[in-house]
C-alpha positions as CSV (number, residue, x, y, z in Angstrom):
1,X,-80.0,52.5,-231.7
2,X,-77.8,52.3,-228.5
3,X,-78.2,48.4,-228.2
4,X,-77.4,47.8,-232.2
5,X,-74.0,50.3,-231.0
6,X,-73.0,48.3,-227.8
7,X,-74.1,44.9,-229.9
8,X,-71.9,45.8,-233.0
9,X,-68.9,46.8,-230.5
10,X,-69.0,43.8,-228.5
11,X,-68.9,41.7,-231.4
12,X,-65.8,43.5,-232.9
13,X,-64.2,42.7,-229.3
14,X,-64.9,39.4,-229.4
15,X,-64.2,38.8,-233.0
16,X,-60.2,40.4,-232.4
17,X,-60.0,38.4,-229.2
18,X,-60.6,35.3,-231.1
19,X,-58.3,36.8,-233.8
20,X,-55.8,36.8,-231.3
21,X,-56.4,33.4,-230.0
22,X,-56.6,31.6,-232.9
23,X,-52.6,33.2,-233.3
24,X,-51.0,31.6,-231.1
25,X,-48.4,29.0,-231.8
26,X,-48.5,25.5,-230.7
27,X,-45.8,26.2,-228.0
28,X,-47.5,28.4,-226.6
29,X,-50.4,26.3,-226.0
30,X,-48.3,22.9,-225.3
31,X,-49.5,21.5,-227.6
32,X,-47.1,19.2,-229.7
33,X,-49.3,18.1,-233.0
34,X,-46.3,18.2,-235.4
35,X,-44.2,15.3,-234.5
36,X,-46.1,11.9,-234.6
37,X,-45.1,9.6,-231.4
38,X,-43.7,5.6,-231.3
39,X,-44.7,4.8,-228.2
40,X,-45.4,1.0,-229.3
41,X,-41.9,0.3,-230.7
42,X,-40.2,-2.8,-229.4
43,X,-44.0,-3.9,-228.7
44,X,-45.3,-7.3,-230.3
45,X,-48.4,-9.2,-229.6
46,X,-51.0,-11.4,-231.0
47,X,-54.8,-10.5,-230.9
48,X,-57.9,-12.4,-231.9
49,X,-61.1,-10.8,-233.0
50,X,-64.7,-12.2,-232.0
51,X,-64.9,-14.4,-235.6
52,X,-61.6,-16.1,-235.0
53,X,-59.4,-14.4,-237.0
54,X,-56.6,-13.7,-235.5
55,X,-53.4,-11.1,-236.2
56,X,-49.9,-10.8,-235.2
57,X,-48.3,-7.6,-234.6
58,X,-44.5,-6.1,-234.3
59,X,-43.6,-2.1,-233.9
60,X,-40.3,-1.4,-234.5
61,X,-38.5,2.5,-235.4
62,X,-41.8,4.0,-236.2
63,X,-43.1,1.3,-238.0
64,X,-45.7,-1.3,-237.7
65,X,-46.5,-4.8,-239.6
66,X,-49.0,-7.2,-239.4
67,X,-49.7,-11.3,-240.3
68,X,-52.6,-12.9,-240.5
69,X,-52.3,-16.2,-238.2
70,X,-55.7,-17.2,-238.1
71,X,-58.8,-16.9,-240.7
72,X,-59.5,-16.8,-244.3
73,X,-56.7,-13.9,-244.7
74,X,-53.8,-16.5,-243.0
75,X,-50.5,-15.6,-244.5
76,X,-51.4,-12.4,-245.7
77,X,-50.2,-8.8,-244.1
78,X,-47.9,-5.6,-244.7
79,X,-44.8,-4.6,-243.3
80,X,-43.0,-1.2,-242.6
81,X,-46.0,0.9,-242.4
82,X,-45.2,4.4,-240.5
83,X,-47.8,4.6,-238.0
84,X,-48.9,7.4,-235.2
85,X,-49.2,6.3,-231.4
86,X,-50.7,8.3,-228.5
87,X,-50.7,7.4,-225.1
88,X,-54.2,8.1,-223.9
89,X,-54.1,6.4,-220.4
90,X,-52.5,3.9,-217.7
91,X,-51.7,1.0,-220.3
92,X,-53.7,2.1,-223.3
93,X,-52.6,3.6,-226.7
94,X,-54.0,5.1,-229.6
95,X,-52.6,4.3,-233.0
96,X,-53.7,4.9,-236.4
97,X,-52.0,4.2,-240.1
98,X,-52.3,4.6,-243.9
99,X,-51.7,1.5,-245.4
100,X,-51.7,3.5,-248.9
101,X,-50.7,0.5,-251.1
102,X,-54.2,-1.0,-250.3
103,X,-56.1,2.1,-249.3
104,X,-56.8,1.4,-245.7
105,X,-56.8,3.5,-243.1
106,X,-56.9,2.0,-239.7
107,X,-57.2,3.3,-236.1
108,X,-57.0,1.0,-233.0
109,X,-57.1,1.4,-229.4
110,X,-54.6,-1.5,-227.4
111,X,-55.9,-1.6,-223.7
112,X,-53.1,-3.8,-222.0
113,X,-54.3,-3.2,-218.7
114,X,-57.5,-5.3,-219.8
115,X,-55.9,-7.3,-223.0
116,X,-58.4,-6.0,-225.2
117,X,-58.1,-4.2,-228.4
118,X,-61.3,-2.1,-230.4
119,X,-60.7,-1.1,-234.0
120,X,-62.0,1.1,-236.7
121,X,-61.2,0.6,-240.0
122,X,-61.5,1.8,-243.5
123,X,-60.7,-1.0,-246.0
124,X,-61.0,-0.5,-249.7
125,X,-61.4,3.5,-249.6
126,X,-60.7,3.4,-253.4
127,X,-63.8,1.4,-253.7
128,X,-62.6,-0.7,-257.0
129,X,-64.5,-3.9,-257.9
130,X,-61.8,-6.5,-257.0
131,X,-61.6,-4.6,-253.5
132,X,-65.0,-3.0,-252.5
133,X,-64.9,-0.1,-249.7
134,X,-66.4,-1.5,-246.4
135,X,-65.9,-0.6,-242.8
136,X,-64.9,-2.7,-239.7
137,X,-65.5,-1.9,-236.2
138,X,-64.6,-4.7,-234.4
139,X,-62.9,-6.1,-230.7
140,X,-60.8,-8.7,-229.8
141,X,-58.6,-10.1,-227.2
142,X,-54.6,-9.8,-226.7
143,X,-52.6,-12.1,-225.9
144,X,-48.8,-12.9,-225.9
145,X,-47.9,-9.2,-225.5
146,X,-43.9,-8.6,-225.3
147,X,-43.7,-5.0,-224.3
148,X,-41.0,-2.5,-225.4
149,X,-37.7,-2.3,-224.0
């Protein structure tokens, strides 16, 4: 009977601690989740993928866009898509968007220590016949990088 006692008050302990924890407002932990960051802006470059096909990309007030310069999809792109950056290392970002014209959903990490890019996307996520839902994970290679001001 003592044990299920001590057991039950630990537990109640523990449960308001984490109560309390869980309280706590982001400045008082640092961290800074509400404001996205455009680290990239004034960034272009070109990158090519494995297959060939090739992209190039500007950032510019928040915003990203893309062309196709190389591969079945030449021509083709978006322009003033808001996208999220975070710098995750020496030379290497983390950025994601929501292209939600197209129902895409993209996330890509730029190395430009090494000139090498590794994406993950979502293409399709509406799955409708004339645009079927399919993943890509792919790498490629950067090149022509003009960095920010």
């Amino acid at each position: 009977m003592k044990a299920k006692v001590f057991t039950l008050i630990c537990l109640v302990l523990l449960g308001t601690g984490l109560g309390f924890a869980q309280n706590k407002t982001a400045e008082e932990n640092k961290f800074q989740f509400e404001q996205p960051e455009h680290y990239l802006d004034g960034y272009s470059l070109n990158f090519q993928y494995q297959n060939g096909t090739a992209l190039h990309m500007e950032f510019y007030d928040g915003m990203a866009k893309y062309e196709w310069i190389s591969g079945p999809s030449k021509g083709n792109g978006n322009k003033d898509i808001p996208y999220r950056s975070s710098k995750i290392g020496n030379d290497l970002y983390l950025i994601n968007w929501h292209e939600v014209d197209k129902k895409d959903y993209l996330t890509i990490v730029f190395d430009f220590e090494k000139m090498t890019m590794h994406s993950s996307i979502i293409v399709g996520y509406e799955n409708k016949p004339e645009r079927t839902l399919k993943t890509v994970f792919k790498r490629g290679v950067i090149d022509h990088l003009k960095r920010g001001e």
